[in-house]
C-alpha positions as CSV (number, residue, x, y, z in Angstrom):
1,X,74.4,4.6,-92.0
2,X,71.9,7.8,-92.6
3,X,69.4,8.5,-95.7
4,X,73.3,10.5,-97.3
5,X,75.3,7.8,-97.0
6,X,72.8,5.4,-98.7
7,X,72.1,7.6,-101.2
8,X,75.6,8.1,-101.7
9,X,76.4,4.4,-102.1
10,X,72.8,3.8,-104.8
11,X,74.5,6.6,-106.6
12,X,78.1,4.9,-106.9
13,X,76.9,1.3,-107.8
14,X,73.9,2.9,-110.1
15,X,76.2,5.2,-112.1
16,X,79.0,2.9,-113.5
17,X,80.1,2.8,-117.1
18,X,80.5,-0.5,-119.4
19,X,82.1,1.9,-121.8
20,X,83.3,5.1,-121.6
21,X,85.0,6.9,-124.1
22,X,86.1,11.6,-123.7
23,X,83.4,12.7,-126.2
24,X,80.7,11.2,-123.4
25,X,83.2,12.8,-120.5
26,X,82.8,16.1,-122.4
27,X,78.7,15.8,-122.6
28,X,78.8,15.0,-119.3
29,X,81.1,18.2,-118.4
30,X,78.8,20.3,-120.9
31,X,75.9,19.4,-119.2
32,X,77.2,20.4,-115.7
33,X,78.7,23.9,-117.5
34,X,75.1,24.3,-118.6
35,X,73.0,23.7,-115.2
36,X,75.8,25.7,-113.7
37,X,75.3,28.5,-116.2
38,X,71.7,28.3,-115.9
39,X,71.8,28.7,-112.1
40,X,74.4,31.5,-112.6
41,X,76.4,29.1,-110.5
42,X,80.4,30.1,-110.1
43,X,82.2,27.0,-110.5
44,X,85.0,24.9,-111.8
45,X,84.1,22.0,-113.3
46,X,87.4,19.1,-113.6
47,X,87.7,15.5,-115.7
48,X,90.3,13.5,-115.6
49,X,91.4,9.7,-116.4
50,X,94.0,8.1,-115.4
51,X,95.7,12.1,-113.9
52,X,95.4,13.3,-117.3
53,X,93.0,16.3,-117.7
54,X,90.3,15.5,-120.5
55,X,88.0,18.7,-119.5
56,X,88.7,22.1,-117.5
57,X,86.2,25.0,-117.0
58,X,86.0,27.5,-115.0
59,X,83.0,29.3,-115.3
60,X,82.5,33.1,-114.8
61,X,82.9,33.9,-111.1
62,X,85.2,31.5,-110.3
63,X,88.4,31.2,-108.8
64,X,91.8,30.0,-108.5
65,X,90.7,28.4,-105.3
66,X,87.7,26.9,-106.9
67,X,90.1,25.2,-109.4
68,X,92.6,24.3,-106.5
69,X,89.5,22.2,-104.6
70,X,88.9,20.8,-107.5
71,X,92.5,19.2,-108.0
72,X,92.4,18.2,-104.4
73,X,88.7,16.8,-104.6
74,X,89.9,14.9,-107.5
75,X,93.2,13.2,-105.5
76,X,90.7,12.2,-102.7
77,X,88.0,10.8,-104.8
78,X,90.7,8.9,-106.7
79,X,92.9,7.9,-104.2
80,X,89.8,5.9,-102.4
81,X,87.7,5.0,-105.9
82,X,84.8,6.6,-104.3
83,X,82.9,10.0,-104.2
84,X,84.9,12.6,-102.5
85,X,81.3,12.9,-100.2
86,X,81.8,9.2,-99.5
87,X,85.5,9.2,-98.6
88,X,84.7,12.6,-96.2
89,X,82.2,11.3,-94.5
90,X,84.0,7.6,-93.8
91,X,87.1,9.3,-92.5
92,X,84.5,11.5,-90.1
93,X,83.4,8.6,-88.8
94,X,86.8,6.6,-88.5
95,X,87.4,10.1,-86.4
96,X,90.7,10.0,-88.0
97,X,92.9,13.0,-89.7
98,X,94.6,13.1,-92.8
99,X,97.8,13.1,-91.2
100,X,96.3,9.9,-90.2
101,X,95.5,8.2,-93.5
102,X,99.3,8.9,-94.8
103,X,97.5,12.1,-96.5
104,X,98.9,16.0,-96.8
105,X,95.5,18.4,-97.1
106,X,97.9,20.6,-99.6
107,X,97.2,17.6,-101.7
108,X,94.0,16.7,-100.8
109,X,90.6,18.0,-100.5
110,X,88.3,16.7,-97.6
111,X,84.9,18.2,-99.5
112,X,82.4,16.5,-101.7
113,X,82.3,17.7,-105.1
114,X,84.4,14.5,-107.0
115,X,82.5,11.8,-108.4
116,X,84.2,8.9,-109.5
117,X,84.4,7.0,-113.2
118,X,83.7,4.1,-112.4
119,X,83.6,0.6,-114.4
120,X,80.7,-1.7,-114.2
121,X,83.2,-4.4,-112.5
122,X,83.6,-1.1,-110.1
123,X,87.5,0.1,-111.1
124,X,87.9,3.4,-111.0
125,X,89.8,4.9,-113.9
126,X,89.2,8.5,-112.9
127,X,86.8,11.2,-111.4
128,X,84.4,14.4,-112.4
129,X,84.8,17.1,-110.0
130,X,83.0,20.4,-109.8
131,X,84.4,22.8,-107.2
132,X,82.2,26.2,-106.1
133,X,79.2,25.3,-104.4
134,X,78.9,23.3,-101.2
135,X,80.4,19.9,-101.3
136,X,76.5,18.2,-101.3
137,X,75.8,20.4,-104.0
138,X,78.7,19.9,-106.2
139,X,78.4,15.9,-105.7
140,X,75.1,16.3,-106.6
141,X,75.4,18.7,-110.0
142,X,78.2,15.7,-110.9
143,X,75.9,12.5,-110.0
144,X,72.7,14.0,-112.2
145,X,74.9,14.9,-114.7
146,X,76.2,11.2,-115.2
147,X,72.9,10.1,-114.8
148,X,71.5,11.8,-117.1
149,X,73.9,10.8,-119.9
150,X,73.5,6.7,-118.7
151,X,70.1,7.0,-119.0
152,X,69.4,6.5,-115.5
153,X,67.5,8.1,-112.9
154,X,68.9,8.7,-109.2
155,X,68.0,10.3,-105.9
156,X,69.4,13.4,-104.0
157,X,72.0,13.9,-100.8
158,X,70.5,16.9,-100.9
159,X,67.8,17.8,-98.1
């Protein structure tokens, strides 16, 4: 494992909820609108539990194709109840395809950018995805953002 993929795993076990409730998912998503904004960053910014959408933005600049990576970064990070950084970068090193895993990549986004909401006991009951930057940089805009609403401070996959 490499200085990313520990980071990566600090920020999944660090970052956990022991109650979540959509009014701190949508100060979560408001503070990744505002960095975004701030940086005059051109993204789209995804919550969902459970498959149903509790927050969509696209910001100005954005695409349909940003919101498409989105929905696919989403089904990745879900489907594996880890980052969509994590689950890329385990199936690069398995040196295995999505065909592979059972997976269509019409369905599924092989990018970071999808954090997952995870439980303290670690069950993952959905995901925060922002799509429109590089996939480091999108994991990353997500993982501060959680951080900063649990109080708690984290480290970078970026270099």
């Amino acid at each position: 494992m490499d200085r990313i993929d520990i980071e990566i795993q600090r920020q999944e076990e660090c970052l956990r909820f022991s109650e979540i409730d959509s009014g701190m998912i949508r100060r979560i998503c408001d503070r990744i609108a505002s960095a975004a904004s701030g940086s005059s960053q051109a993204v789209c910014i995804l919550a969902r539990v459970n498959k149903l959408v509790l927050y969509a933005l696209s910001l100005p600049g954005a695409s349909a194709n940003n919101s498409a990576w989105a929905i696919r970064k989403a089904n990745f990070c879900e489907r594996y109840s880890v980052s969509s950084l994590h689950a890329m970068r385990n199936m690069l090193k398995s040196g295995k395809t999505f065909d592979e895993c059972g997976m269509d990549s019409s369905e599924y986004g092989f990018s970071g950018g999808s954090f997952p909401l995870l439980l303290t006991g670690g069950l993952c009951i959905g995901s925060i995805t922002v799509s429109g930057l590089s996939g480091e940089e999108d994991h990353q805009l997500v993982a501060d953002a959680i951080a900063s609403e649990l109080g708690k401070q984290i480290g970078s996959v970026l270099s």
